[in-house]
C-alpha positions in Angstrom: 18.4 -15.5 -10.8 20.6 -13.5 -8.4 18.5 -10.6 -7.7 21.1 -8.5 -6.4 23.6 -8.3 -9.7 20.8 -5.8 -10.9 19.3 -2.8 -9.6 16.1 -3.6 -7.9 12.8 -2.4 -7.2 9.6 -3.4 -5.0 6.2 -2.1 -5.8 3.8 -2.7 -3.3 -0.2 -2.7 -3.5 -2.8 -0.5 -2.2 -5.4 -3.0 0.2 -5.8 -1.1 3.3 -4.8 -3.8 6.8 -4.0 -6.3 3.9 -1.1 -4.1 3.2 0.6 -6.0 6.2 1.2 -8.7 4.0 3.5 -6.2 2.6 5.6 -6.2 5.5 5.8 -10.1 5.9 7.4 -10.2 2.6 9.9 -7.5 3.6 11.0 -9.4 6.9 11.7 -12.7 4.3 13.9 -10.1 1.8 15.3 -9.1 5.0 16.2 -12.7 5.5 17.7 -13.3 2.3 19.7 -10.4 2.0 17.3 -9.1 -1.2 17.3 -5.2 -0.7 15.9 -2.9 -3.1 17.3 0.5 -4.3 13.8 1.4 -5.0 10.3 1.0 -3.5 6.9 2.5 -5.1 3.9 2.2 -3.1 -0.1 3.3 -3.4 -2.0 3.6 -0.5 -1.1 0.8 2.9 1.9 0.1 0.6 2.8 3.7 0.7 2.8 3.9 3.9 5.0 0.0 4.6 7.2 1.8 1.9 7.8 4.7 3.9 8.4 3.3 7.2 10.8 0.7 5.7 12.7 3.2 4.0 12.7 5.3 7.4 14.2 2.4 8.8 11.4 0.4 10.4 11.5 -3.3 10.6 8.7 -5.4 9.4 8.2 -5.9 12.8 8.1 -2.2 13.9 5.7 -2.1 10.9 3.4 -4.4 12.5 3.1 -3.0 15.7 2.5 0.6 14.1 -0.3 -0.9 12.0 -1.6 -2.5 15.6 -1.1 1.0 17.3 -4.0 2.9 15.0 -7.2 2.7 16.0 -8.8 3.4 12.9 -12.2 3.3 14.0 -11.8 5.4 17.4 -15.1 7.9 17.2 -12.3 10.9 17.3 -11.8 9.9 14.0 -15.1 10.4 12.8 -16.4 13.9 10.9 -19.6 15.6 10.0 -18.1 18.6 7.8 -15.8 16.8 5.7 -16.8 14.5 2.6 -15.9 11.0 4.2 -16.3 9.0 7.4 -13.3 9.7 8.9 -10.9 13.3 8.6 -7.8 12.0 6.9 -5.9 14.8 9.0 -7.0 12.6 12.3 -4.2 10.4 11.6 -1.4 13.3 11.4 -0.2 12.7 14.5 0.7 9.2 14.4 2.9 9.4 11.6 4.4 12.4 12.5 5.6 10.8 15.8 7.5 8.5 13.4 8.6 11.1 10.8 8.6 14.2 11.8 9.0 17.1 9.1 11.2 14.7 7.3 10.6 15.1 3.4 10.5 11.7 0.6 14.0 12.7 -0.4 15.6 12.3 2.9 14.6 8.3 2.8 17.2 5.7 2.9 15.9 4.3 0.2 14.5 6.0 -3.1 10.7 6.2 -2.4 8.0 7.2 -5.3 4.6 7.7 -3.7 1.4 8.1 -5.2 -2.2 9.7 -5.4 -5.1 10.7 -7.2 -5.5 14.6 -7.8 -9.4 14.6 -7.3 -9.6 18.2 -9.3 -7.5 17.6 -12.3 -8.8 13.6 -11.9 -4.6 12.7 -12.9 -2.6 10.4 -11.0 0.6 12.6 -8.7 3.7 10.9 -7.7 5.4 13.0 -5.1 8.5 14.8 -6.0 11.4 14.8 -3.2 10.7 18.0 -1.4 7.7 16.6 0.1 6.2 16.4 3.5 6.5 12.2 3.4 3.6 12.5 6.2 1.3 15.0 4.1 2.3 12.3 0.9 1.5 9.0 2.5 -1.7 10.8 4.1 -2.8 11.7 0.4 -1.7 8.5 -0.9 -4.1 6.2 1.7 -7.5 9.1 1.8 -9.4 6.1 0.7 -12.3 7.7 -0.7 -15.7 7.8 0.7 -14.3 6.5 4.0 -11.9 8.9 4.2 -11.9 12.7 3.2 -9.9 14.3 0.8 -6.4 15.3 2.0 -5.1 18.6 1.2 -1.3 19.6 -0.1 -0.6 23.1 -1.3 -4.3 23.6 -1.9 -4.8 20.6 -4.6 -7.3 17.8 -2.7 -5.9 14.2 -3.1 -7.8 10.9 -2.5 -6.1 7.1 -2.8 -3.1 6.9 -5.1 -5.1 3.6 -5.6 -7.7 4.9 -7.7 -5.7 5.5 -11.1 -2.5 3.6 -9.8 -2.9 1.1 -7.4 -0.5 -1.4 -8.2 2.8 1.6 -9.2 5.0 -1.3 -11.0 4.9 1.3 -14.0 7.3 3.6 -11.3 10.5 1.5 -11.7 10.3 0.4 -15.0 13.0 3.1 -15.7 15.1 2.9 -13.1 14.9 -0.8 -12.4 16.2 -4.0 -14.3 14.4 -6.7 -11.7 11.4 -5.8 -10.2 9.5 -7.9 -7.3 6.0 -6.9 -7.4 3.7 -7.5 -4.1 -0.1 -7.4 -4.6 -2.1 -7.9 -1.8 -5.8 -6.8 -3.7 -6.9 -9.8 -4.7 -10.4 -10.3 -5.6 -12.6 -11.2 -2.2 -14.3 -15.0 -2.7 -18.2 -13.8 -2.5 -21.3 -15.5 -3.2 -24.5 -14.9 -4.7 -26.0 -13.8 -1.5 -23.2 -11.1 -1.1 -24.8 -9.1 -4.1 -28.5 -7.8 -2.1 -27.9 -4.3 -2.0 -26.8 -1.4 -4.8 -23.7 -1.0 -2.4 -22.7 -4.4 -2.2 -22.8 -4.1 -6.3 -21.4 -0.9 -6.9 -18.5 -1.8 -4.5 -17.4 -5.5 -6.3 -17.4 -3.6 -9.8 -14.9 -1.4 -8.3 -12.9 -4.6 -6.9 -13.2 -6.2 -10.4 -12.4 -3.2 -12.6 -9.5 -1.8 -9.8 -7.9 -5.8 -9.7 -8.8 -5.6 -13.9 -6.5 -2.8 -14.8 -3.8 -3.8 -12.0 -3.7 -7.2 -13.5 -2.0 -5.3 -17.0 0.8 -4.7 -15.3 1.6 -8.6 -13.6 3.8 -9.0 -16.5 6.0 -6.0 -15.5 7.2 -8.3 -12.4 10.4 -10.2 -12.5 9.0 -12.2 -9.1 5.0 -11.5 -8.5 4.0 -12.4 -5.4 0.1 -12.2 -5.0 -1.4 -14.1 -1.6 -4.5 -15.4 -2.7 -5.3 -15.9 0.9 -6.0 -12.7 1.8 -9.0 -12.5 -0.4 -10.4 -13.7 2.6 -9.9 -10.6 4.8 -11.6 -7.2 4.5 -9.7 -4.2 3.7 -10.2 -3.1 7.1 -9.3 -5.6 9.1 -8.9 -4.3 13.2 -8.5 -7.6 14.8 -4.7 -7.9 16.0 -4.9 -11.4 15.8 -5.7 -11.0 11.8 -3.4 -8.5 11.1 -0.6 -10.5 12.5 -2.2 -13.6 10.4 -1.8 -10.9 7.3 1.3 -10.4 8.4 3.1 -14.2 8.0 0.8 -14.8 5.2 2.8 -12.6 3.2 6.0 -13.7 4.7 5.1 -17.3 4.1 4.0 -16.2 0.1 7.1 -15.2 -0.6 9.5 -18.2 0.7 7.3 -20.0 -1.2 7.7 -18.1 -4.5 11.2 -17.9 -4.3 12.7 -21.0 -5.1 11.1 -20.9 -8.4 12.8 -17.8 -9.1 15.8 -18.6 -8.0 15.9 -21.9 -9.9 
């Protein structure tokens, strides 16, 4: 299948540092010449989206990952609804983006996130802040507080959308799907406590619903490796194993496509 006769698109995963992976398989597109004319991303993948499309190579991708430190008790808050203020993290990407809006991406960029008043699912239009929409899009809820645009609060995109495929089924005739979400290998043992629980039924009914739209992939590449890593992974040394994991899952998926 030559992949670039058609107009392409690449959806990419919410899964917090496993979003790397999402990078890895960019740097192999890069590669191989395979360059899409549209990208949708929830969440980490919103955020590999935007700096790809702004530009950044999978390597510059890496290193900004590397550069947060998620955890840094600056972070923290005790007057928002979360662990962590959501705005904390402003300045980062604004160091990369400035007041640049989605529409002024390289590449055509749909973004999403969950409206937590009206409980629907927002893709960003162009006239967006792209910090204040990739800030919306990764407010992982219950770490994170709520982020705020134009007075509507917004949590994950990956809450009602996590895996945006649906995005470019319009617009796109081949679409490479990356989902980096998979289900963590637990045992018995992992399942002692109402959080431990309540949080796998969200894993199974989040990868549950995701898993409806596998089919809408041309070339799904899904690393079952990572279900080995948390979705907040700090370790450099693990992100840049996330990193080549995806790079290696998708040089090994191609040649079947390609075939």
């Amino acid at each position: 299948m030559n992949l670039q006769t058609k107009k392409l698109g690449l959806a990419l995963s919410g899964g917090g540092s496993k979003g790397l992976a999402h990078a890895g398989v960019l740097k192999f597109l890069l590669e191989n010449n395979i360059n899409p004319q549209h990208i949708a991303g929830t969440s980490a993948g919103a955020i590999v989206a935007a700096l790809y499309s702004f530009g950044k190579s999978p390597e510059q991708i890496l290193a900004f990952f590397k550069s947060i430190h998620f955890f840094y008790w600056k972070h923290f808050t005790f007057t928002k609804p979360g662990l962590i203020d959501s705005n904390s993290f402003k300045q980062y990407f604004l160091d990369v983006f400035k007041d640049a809006k989605i529409g002024d991406a390289s590449i055509k960029l749909s973004i999403t996130a969950t409206n937590m008043i009206n409980g629907s699912s927002m893709v960003f239009n162009d006239d967006v802040k792209i910090v204040d929409a990739i800030l919306a899009s990764s407010a992982f809820p219950g770490i994170l507080s709520p982020y705020k645009i134009d007075n509507e609060l917004y949590n994950d995109g990956g809450i009602l959308n996590n895996f945006p495929t649906d995005l470019l089924l319009d617009s796109c005739s081949t679409i490479i799907g990356v989902y980096v979400s998979s289900i963590q290998n637990i045992s018995e043992d992992d399942l002692k406590s109402i959080k431990s629980v309540s949080s796998r039924a969200f894993d199974l009914l989040t990868f549950y619903n995701d898993s409806q739209k596998f089919n809408n992939c041309n070339w799904l590449i899904k690393p079952e490796e990572l279900s080995n890593y948390s979705t907040f992974e700090t370790s450099k040394s693990k992100m840049d194993a996330i990193f080549k994991i995806g790079y290696f899952a998708a040089k090994n998926s191609f040649p079947v496509l390609s075939k």
